[in-house]
Residue, then its C-alpha position, 0 to 999 in steps of 0.5 A: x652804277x651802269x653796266x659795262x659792255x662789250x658789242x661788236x659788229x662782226x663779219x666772218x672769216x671768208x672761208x665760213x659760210x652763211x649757212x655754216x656761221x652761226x654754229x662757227x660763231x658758237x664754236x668761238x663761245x666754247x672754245x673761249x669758255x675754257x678760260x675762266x679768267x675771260x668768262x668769269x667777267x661775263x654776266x650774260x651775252x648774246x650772240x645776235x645772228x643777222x635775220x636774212x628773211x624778215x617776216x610778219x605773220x609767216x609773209x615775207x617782208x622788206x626791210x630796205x634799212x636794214x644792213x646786210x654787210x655784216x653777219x650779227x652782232x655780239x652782246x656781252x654784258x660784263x655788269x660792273x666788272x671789266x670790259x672782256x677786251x681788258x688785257x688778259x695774260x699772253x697765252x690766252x690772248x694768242x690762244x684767242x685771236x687764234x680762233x678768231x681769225x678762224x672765225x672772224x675776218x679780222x681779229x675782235x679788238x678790231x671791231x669790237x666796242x667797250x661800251x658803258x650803258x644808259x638803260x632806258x626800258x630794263x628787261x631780259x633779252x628777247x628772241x630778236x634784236x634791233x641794234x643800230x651803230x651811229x657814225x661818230x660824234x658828240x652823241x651821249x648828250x643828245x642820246x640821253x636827254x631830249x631823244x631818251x624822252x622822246x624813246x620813253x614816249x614811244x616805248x608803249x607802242x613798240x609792241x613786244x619790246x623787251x629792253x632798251x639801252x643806248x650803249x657809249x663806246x669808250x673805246x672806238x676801233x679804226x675806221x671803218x667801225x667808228x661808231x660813236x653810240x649804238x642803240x640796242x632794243x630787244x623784242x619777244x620774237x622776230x615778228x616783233x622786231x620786224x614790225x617795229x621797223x616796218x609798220x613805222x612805230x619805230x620811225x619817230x625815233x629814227x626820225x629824231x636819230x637823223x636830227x643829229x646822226x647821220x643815218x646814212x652812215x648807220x648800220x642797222x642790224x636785224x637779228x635773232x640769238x644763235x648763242x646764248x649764256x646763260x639761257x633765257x630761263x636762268x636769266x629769268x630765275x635770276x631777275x626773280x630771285 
């Protein structure tokens, strides 16, 4: 059976910083973990902080696609249990949206994607991520047949490519986060992810995104993990056992 996720597209609250996000972010994590009844739904997650200044080989690059209005982009693996936005009691949900209008702009059920996944490359989370968000529309179909054969036949030139996975939302929040699929691929390192979208390995993808999406409503994320449960290590030492 696919996994059942959770991704959001987040911006923070306006009282916290760029440089201060990703330890608030974080925070968020901690405070949360106090409830079991939210955490024991979770396999893994990752909490993707936007990458500001993409670089190849330690020289700066540009990467005009690449969305800056939003600060990251949170993954949340829930494997076969339920999505982490399935109702939880009234004193953990006010406790929660509490620390969320701490952290974030809006609360999290705002912007916030109950996904199923269609795994096309499986593999561990890497060091970086690419996510695009893809305005909506009868996209499943299309993401999953022709366009997944084509992902399949590009796979061996994306250098450090880790995982590759098109997420469904079955829920969407209101507008202005109607997205009505999210590809989300994962790289060894930075430079990887930067030099799939810049070398143009990753442009016939991209291209064939734009046959039925239109990609100038996308939002394409760039990102490296500033949170991380459990470490890449115990992922590891799962997927080997």
């Amino acid at each position: 059976m696919p996994n059942n996720k959770l991704v959001y597209l987040a911006r923070r609250s306006p009282g916290v910083s760029r440089e201060d996000w990703p330890k608030t972010w974080k925070s968020h994590a901690i405070f949360a973990s106090q409830f079991s009844v939210a955490g024991s739904r979770i396999e893994w997650m990752r909490y993707c902080n936007r990458i500001d200044a993409p670089e190849i080989d330690g020289a700066a690059v540009e990467l005009p696609m690449v969305s800056t209005a939003h600060d990251g982009v949170a993954l949340i693996n829930n494997g076969q249990s339920e999505p982490s936005l399935s109702p939880l009691p009234d004193d953990v949900r006010s406790a929660l949206d509490t620390d969320e209008l701490r952290v974030f702009d809006q609360l999290v059920t705002n912007f916030a994607f109950p996904c199923v996944e269609t795994l096309i490359l499986d593999g561990l989370p890497g060091k970086a991520a690419v996510y695009i968000f893809l305005p909506s529309g009868d996209l499943k179909a299309r993401l999953d047949g022709a366009h997944a054969d084509l992902v399949r036949a590009t796979l061996p030139e994306l250098s450090g490519l880790t995982r590759y996975a098109h997420n469904h939302p079955i829920q969407i929040p209101a507008a202005p986060f109607d997205f009505g699929a999210i590809v989300e691929m994962w790289f060894a390192t930075p430079d990887d992810a930067a030099r799939a979208l810049k070398d143009g390995t990753l442009q016939p993808v991209l291209d064939d995104l734009g046959t039925f999406a239109d990609m100038e409503k996308a939002v394409v994320m760039l990102t490296s993990p500033c949170h991380a449960y459990p470490k890449d290590e115990v992922l590891a030492e799962r997927a080997t056992a």
